[in-house]
VEXMAR-297440 format. One record per residue (C-alpha): residue number from 1; residue in three letters; x negated, y, z. Coordinates in Angstrom, 1 decimal. Layout:
BEGIN
PT   pos   code        u        v        w
PT   NUM    ala        X        Y        Z
...
END
This chain:
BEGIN
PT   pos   code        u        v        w
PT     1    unk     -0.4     -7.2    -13.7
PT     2    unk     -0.5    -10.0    -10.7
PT     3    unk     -2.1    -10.7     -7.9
PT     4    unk     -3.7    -13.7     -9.8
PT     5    unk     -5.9    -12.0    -12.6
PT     6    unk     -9.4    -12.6    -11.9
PT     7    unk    -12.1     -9.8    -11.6
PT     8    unk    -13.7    -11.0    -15.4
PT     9    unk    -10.2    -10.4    -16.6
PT    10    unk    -10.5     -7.1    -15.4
PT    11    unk    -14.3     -6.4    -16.4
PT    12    unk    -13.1     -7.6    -19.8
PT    13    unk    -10.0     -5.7    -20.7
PT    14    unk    -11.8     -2.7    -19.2
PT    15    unk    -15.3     -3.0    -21.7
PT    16    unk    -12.3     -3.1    -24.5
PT    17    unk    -10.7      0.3    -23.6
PT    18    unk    -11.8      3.7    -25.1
PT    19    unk    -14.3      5.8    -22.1
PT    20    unk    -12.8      8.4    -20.9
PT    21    unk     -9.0      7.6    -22.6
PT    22    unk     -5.9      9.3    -21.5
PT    23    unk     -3.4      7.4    -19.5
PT    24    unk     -1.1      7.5    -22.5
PT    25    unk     -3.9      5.9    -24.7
PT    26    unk     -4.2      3.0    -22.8
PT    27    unk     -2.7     -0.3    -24.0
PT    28    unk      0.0     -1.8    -21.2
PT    29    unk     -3.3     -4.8    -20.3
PT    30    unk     -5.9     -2.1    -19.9
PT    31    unk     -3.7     -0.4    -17.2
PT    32    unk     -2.9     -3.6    -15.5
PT    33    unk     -7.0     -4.4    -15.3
PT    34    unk     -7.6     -0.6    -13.8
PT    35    unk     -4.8     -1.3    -11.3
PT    36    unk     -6.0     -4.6    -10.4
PT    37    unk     -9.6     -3.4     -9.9
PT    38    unk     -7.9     -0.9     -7.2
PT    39    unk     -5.8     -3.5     -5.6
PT    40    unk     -8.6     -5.7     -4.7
PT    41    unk    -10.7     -3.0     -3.7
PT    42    unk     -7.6     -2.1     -0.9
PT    43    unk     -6.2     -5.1      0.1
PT    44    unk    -10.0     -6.2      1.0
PT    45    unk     -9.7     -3.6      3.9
PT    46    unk     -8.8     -4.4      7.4
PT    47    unk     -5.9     -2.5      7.5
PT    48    unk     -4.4     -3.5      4.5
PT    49    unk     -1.4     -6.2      4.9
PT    50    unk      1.2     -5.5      2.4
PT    51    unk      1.9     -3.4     -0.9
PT    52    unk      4.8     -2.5     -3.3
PT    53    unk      3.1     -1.0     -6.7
PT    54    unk      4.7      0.0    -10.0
PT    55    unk      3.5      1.8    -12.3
PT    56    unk      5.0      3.5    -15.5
PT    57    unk      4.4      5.2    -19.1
PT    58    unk      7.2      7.5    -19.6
PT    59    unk     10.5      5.5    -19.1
PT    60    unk      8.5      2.0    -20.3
PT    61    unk      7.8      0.0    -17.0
PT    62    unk      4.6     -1.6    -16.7
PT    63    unk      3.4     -2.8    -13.7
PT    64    unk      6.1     -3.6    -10.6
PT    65    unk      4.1     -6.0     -8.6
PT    66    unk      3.9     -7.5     -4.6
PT    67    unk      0.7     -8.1     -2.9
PT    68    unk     -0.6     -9.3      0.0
PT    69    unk      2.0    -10.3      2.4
PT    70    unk      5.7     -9.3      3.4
PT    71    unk      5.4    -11.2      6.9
PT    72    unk      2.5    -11.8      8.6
PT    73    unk      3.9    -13.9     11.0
PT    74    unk      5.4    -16.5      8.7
PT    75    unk      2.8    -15.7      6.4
PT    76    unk      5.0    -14.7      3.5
PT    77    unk      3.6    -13.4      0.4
PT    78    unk      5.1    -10.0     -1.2
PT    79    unk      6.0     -9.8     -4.2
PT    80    unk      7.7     -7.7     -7.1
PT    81    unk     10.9     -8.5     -4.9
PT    82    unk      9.6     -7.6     -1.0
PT    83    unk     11.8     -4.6      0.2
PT    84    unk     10.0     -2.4      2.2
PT    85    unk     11.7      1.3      4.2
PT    86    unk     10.9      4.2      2.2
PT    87    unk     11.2      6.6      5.2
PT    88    unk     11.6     10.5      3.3
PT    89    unk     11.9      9.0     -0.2
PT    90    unk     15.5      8.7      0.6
PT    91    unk     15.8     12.7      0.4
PT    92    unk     15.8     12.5     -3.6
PT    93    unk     18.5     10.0     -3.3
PT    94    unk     20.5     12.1     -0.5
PT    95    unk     19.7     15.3     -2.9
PT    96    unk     21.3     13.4     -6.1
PT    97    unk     24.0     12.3     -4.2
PT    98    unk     24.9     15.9     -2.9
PT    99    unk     24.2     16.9     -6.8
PT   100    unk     27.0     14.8     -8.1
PT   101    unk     29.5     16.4     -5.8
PT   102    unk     28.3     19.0     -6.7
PT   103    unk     29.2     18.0    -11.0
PT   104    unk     32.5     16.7     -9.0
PT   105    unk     33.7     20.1     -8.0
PT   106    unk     33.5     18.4     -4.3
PT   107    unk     31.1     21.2     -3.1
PT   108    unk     29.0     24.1     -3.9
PT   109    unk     25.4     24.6     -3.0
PT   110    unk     26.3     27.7     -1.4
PT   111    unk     29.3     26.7      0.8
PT   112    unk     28.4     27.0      4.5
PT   113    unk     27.7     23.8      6.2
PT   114    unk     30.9     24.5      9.0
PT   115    unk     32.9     23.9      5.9
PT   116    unk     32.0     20.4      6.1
PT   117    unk     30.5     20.0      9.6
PT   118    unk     32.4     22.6     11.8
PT   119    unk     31.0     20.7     15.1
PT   120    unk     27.4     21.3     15.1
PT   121    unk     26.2     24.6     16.7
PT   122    unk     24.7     26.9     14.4
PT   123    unk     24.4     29.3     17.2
PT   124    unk     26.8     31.6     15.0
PT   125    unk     24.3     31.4     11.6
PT   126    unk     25.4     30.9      8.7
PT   127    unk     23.4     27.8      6.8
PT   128    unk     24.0     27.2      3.4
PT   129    unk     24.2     23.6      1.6
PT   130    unk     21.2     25.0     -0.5
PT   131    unk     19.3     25.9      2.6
PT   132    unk     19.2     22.0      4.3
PT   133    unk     18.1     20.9      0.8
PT   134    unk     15.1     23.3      0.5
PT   135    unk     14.0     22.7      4.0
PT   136    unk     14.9     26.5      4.9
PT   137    unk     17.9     26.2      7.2
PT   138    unk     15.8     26.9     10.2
PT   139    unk     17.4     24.0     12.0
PT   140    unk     14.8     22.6     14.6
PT   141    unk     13.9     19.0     13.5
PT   142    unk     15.2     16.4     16.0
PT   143    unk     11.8     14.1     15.1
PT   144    unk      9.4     16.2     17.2
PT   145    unk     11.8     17.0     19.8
PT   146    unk      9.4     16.2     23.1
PT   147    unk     10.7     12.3     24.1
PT   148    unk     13.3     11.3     21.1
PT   149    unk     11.5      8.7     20.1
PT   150    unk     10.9      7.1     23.0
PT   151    unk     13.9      6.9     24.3
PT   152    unk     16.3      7.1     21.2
PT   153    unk     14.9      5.5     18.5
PT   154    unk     16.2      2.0     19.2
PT   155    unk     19.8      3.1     19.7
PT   156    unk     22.1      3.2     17.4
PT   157    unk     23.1      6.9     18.2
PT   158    unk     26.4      8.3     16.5
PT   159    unk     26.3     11.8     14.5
PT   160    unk     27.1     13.6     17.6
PT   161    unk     24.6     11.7     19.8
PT   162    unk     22.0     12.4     17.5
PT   163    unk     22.4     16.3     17.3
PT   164    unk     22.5     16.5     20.8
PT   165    unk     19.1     16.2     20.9
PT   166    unk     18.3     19.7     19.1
PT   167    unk     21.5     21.1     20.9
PT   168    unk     20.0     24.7     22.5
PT   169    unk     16.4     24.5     21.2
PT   170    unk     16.0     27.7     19.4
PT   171    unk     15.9     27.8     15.6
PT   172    unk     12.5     27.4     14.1
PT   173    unk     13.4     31.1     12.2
PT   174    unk     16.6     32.8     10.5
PT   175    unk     18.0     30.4      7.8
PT   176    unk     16.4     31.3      4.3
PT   177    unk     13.7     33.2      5.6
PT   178    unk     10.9     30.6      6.2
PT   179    unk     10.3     27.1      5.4
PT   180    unk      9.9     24.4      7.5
PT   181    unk     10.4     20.3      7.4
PT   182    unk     13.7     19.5      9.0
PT   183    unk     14.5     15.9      9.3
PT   184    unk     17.5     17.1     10.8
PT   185    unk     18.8     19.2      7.5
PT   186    unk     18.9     16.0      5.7
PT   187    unk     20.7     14.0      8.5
PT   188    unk     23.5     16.9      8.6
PT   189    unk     23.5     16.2      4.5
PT   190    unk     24.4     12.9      5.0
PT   191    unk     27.6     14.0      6.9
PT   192    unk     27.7     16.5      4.4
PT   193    unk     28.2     14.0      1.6
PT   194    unk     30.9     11.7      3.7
PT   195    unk     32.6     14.2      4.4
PT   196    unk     33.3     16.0      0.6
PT   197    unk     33.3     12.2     -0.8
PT   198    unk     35.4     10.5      2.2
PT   199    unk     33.0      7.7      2.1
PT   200    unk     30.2      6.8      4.7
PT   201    unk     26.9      7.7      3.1
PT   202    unk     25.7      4.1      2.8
PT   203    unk     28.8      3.9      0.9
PT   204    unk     28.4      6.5     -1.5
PT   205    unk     24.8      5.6     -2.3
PT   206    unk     25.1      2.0     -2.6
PT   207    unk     28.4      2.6     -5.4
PT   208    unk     27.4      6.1     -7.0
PT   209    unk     23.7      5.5     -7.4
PT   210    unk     22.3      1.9     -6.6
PT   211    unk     25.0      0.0     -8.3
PT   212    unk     25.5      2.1    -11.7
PT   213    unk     21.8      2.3    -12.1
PT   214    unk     20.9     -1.1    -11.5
PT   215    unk     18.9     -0.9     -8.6
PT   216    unk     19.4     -4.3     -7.2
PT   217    unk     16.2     -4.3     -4.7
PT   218    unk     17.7     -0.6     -3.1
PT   219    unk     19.4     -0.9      0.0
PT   220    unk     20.5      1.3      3.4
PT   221    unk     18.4     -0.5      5.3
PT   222    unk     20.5     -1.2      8.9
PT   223    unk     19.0     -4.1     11.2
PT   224    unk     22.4     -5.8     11.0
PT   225    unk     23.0     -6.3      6.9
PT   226    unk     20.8     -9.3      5.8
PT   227    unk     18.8     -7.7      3.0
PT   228    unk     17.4    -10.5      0.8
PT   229    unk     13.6    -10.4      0.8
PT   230    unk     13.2     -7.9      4.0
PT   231    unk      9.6     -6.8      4.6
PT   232    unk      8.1     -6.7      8.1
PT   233    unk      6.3     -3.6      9.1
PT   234    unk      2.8     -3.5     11.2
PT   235    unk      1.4     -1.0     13.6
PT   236    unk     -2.5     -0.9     12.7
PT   237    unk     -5.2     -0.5     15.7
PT   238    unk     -8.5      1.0     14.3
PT   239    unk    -10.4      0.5     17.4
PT   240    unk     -9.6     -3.5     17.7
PT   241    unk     -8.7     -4.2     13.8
PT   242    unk     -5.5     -5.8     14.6
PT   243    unk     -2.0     -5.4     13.6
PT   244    unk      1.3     -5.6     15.7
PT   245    unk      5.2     -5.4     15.0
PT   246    unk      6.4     -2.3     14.4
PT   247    unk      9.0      0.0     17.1
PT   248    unk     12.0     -1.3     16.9
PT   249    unk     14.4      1.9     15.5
PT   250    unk     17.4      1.9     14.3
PT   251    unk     19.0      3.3     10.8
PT   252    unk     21.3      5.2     12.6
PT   253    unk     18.5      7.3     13.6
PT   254    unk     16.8      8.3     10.3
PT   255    unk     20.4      8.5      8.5
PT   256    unk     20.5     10.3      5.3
PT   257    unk     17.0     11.9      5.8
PT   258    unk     15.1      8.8      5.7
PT   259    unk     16.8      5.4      6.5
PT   260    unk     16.8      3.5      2.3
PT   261    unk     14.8      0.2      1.6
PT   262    unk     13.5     -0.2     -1.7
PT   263    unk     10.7     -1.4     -4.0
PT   264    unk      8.4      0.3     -6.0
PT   265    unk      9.6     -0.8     -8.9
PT   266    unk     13.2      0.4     -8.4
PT   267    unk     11.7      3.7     -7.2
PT   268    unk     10.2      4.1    -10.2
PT   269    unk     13.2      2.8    -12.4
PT   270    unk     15.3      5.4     -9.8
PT   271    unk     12.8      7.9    -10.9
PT   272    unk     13.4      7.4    -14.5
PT   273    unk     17.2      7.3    -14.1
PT   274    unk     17.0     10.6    -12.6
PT   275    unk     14.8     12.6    -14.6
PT   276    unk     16.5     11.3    -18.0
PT   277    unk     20.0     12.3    -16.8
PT   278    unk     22.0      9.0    -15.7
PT   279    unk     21.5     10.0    -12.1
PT   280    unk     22.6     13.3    -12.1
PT   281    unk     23.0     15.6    -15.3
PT   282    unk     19.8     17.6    -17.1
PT   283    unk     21.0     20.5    -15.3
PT   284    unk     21.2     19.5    -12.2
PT   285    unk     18.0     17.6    -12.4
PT   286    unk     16.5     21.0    -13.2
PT   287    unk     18.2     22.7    -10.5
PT   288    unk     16.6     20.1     -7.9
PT   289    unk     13.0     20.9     -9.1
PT   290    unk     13.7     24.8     -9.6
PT   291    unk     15.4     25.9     -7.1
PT   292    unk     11.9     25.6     -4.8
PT   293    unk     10.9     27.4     -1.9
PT   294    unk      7.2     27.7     -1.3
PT   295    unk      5.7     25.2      1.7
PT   296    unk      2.8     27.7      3.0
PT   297    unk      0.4     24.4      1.9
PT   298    unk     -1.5     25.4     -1.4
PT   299    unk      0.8     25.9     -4.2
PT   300    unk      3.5     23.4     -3.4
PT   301    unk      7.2     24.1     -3.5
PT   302    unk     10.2     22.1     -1.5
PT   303    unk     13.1     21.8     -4.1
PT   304    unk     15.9     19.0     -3.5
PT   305    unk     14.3     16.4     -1.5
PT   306    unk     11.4     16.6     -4.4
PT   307    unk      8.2     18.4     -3.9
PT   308    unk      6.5     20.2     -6.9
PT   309    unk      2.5     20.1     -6.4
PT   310    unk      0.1     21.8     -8.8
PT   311    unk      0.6     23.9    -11.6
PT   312    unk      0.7     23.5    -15.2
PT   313    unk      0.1     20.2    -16.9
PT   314    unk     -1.3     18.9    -13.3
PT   315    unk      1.8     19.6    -12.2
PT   316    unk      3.3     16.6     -9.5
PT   317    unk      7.2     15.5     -8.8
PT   318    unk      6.5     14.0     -5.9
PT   319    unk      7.9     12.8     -2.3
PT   320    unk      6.1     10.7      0.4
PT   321    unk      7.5      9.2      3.3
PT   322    unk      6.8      7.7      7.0
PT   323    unk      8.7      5.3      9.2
PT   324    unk      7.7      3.0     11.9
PT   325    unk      5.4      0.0     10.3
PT   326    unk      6.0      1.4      6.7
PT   327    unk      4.8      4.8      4.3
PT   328    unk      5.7      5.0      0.8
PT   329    unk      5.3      7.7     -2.2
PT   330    unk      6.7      8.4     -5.7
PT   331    unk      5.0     10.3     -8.3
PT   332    unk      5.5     11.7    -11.3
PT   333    unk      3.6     13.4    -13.5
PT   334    unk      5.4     14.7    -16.5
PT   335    unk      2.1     16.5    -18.9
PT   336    unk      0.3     12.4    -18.4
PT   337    unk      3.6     10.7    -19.1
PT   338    unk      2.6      9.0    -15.9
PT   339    unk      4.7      7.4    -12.8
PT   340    unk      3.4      6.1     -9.9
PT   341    unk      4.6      4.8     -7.2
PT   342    unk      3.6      2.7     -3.6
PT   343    unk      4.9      1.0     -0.9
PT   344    unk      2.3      0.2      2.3
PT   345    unk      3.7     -2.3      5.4
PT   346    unk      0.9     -1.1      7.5
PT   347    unk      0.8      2.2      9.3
PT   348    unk     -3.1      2.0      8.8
PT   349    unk     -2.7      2.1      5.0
PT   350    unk     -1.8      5.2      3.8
PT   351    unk      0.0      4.6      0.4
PT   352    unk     -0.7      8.2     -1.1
PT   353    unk     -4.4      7.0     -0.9
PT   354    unk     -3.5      4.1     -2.9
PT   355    unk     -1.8      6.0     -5.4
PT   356    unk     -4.6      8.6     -5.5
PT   357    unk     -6.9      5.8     -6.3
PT   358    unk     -4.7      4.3     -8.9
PT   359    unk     -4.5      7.4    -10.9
PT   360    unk     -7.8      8.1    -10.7
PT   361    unk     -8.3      4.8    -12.6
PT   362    unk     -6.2      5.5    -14.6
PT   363    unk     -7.8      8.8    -16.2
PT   364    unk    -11.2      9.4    -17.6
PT   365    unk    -13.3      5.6    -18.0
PT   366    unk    -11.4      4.4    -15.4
PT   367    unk    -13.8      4.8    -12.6
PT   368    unk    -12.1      4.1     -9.1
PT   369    unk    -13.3      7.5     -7.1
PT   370    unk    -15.7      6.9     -4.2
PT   371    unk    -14.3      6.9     -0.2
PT   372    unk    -16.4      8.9      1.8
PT   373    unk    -17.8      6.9      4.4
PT   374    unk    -19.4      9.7      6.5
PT   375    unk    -17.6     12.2      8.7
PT   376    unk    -16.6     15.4      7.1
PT   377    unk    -18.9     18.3      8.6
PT   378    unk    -16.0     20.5      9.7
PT   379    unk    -14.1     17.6     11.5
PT   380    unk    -15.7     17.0     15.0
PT   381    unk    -15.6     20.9     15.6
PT   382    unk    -12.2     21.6     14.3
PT   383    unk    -11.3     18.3     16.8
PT   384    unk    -13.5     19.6     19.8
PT   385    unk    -11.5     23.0     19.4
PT   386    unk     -8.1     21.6     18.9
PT   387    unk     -8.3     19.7     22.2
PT   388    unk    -10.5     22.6     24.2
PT   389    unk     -7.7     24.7     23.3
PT   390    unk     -4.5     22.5     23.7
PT   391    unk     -5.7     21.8     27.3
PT   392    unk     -6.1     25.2     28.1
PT   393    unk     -2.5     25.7     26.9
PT   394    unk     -4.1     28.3     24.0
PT   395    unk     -4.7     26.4     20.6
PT   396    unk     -5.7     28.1     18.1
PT   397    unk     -3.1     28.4     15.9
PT   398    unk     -4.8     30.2     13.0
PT   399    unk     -7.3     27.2     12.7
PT   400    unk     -4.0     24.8     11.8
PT   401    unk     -2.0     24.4      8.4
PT   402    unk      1.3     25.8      9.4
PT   403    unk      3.0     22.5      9.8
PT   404    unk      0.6     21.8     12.4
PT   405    unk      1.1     24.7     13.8
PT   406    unk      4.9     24.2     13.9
PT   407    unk      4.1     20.9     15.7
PT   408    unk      1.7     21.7     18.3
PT   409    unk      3.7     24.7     19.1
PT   410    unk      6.8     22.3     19.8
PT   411    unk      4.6     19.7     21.0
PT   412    unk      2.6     22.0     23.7
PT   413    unk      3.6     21.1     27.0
PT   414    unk      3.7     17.3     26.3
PT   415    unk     -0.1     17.3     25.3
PT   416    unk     -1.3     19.8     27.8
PT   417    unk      0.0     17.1     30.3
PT   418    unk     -1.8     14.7     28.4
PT   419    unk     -5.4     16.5     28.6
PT   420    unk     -4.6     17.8     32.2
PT   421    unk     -4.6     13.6     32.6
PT   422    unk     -7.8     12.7     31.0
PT   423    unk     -9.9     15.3     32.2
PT   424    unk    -12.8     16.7     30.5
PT   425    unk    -14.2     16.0     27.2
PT   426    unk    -17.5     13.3     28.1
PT   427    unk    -18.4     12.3     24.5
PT   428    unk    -16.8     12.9     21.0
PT   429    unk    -18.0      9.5     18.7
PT   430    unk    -17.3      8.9     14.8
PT   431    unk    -16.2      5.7     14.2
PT   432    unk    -15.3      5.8     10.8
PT   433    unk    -12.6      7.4      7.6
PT   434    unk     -9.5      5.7      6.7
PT   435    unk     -8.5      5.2      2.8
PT   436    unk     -6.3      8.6      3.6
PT   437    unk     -9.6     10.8      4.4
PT   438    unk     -8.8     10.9      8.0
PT   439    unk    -11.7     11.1     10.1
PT   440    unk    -11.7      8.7     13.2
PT   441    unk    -13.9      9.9     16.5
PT   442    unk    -13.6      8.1     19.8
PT   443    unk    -13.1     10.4     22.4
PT   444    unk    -14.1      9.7     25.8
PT   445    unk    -12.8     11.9     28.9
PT   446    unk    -13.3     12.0     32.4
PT   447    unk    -10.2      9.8     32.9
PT   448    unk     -9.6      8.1     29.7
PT   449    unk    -10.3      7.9     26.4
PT   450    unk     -9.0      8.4     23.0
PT   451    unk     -9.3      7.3     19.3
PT   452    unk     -8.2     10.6     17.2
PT   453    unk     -8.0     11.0     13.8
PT   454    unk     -8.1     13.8     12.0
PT   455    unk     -7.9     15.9      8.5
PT   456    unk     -9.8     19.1      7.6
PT   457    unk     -7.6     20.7      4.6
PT   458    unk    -10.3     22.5      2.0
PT   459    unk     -9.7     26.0      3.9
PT   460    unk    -11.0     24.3      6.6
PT   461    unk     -7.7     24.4      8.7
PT   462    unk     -6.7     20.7     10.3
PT   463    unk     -3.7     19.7      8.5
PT   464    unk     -3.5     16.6     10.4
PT   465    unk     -4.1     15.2     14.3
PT   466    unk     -3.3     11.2     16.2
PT   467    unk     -4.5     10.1     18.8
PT   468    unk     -3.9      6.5     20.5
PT   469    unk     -5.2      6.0     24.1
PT   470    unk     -7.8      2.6     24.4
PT   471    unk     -8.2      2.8     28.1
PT   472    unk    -10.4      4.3     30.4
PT   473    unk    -13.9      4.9     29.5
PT   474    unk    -16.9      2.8     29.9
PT   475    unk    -18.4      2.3     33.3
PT   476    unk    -21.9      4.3     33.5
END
């Protein structure tokens, strides 16, 4: 697929296909014309400015395609060769790489993590390797820590400046008795691995995995390397349709948990690599997407740095990740022989939305599934409570997903000083849905005003809250 085929292309490849084929019926053409049909459908949206997409059938490659545009301001078209941040796809590769030292007799999944980083206080716990890769350490992530970003983001903060920041904040529960997302598990696994390999982590992935397995579009991606074909990322305003450059943050910051530039098509190829045992062996592989402790979100289950969604033959392999100006996701599917996976350079574009309508054409007759265009009927309530009840310092919690409540719990005082600003709720307005089903209602307060958006999950708990500030509110 390109950028280049025409919509009659498309229309005509598509008459030529079997209705309601399986993805591993269609011919290599008809699943370029169903990805093509999507792409034009997205990149005509506002938000949209640049995409990384591959697509593959088992271990065959078929689609590993740019579009749209790598810089705005130099007006640069992506292509199949655009490197864009991954964000929290790097956990695979941090997971593989503490998997191999693992083969290496370097470490054990159960060694405590003072064997290899005796400085960071544990608050005399004992936290198992294991434990930061499944997300169940209990270790308080340093990315919602009230002010980090703000003030840290751009600095190029050493190990120990970095865990300073969760220094004395209590533990989010006992290690291996709870789940919860910890960016900061996966940064401590990156000293982890330099410290059993005695090379840096950039190091160790760029000559353990990205070298031996070809992937010559896979980088760490610091500000000060020149990385051949760098994307720019783009902050996305709803309320004034326009894009500007992303916060400036350096690698140093994400580390090990999120700080890899990639493509889609080498994630994919990555993918491949490590499922068919050139990345790490069979058994480790299977110990990565076994060895699972359950999210509290539906059915899914955290393994190593892979998330397991669905059962059965709809089971997903999946990972998504978020980083200022970029969002990525790779997906497998192993009972559809399908692999997915897509790269967005605007924070507006959500790419698990584009990969949920890429796989939707790519199943059944290839119909792309509709976007609502209406507000969801539990939204504005859910919203109207969230903030009714953050203001008063009381949320709700049992109306959140527990990530959200994990957030807004560590989040608290922060927003309550927000809404004690702004005042009382005036007007609550729907403005529109993003391609991610977020709802978008501007808010207007007594002192201000807000755009939030929002998602309802299907229990009808809110999974999901921003909010951006547009000014004070209209004059009456």
């Amino acid at each position: 697929m390109t950028s280049r085929k025409g919509v009659l292309v498309a229309a005509l490849l598509a008459a030529s296909a079997p209705a309601h084929a399986e993805f591993s019926q269609l011919s290599d053409a008809e699943i370029a014309a169903r990805v093509q049909t999507v792409v034009e459908q997205v990149m005509a949206r506002p938000e949209a400015v640049g995409l990384s997409i591959a697509v593959a059938k088992d271990d065959h490659v078929i689609i590993d395609e740019g579009v749209g545009k790598a810089d705005l301001e130099w007006n640069v078209p992506a292509d199949e060769t655009s490197v864009f941040r991954i964000g929290s796809v790097t956990k695979q590769f941090t997971a593989a790489a503490i998997m191999q030292l693992v083969e290496a007799g370097k470490l054990a999944l159960d060694d405590p993590l003072s064997k290899y980083v005796p400085e960071f206080d544990s608050g005399g716990r004992t936290i198992t390797i294991r434990q930061l890769l499944n997300h169940a350490s209990g270790i308080p992530n340093y990315t919602v820590q009230p002010g980090f970003f703000a003030k840290s983001a751009p600095l190029d903060l050493t190990d120990e400046q970095l865990l300073e920041s969760v220094k004395g904040v209590d533990f989010d529960f006992e290690p291996g008795s709870n789940w919860n997302y910890s960016n900061t598990g996966y940064y401590l696994l990156g000293m982890v691995v330099a410290k059993a390999s005695g090379e840096p982590y950039p190091d160790y992935v760029r000559t353990h995995l990205f070298q031996p397995l070809g992937l010559t579009h896979t980088y760490y991606g610091g500000e000060r390397p020149i990385i051949p074909h760098r994307a720019q990322g783009y902050s996305y305003d709803p309320s004034t349709e326009t894009f500007s450059n992303d916060p400036n943050i350096s690698m140093n910051v994400p580390g090990a948990a999120g700080a890899l530039s990639s493509t889609a098509g080498d994630l994919v190829r990555w993918q491949i690599a490590l499922t068919g045992g050139k990345a790490v062996s069979p058994a480790s592989y299977q110990q990565m997407i076994t060895s699972t402790v359950p999210t509290g979100q539906g059915d899914s289950r955290y393994g190593f740095g892979l998330i397991m969604a669905g059962q059965g033959d709809e089971t997903r392999i999946t990972h998504t990740g978020g980083i200022n100006g970029f969002n990525s996701i790779l997906t497998y599917i192993p009972a559809k022989h399908m692999r997915v996976s897509v790269i967005s350079n605007s924070e507006g574009l959500p790419s698990g939305a584009v990969e949920n309508l890429i796989m939707g054409a790519l199943t059944g007759d290839g119909t792309i599934p509709d976007v609502r265009t209406s507000a969801a009927l539990a939204s504005e309530p859910a919203l109207r409570k969230l903030i009714a009840g953050t203001a008063a310092g009381e949320p709700d919690y049992e109306a959140l997903t527990p990530p959200m409540q994990n957030l807004t719990r560590q989040q608290l005082p922060q927003l309550k000083g927000i809404f004690d600003e702004l005042g009382a709720v005036k007007d609550v307005a729907f403005k529109s849905v993003d391609l991610g089903g977020a709802d978008t209602f501007r808010v207007t307060f007594e002192r201000g005003a807000a755009d939030f958006s929002i998602i309802v999950d299907e229990e009808g708990k809110v999974a999901s809250v921003n909010f951006r500030p547009v000014g004070p509110p209209p004059a009456p």
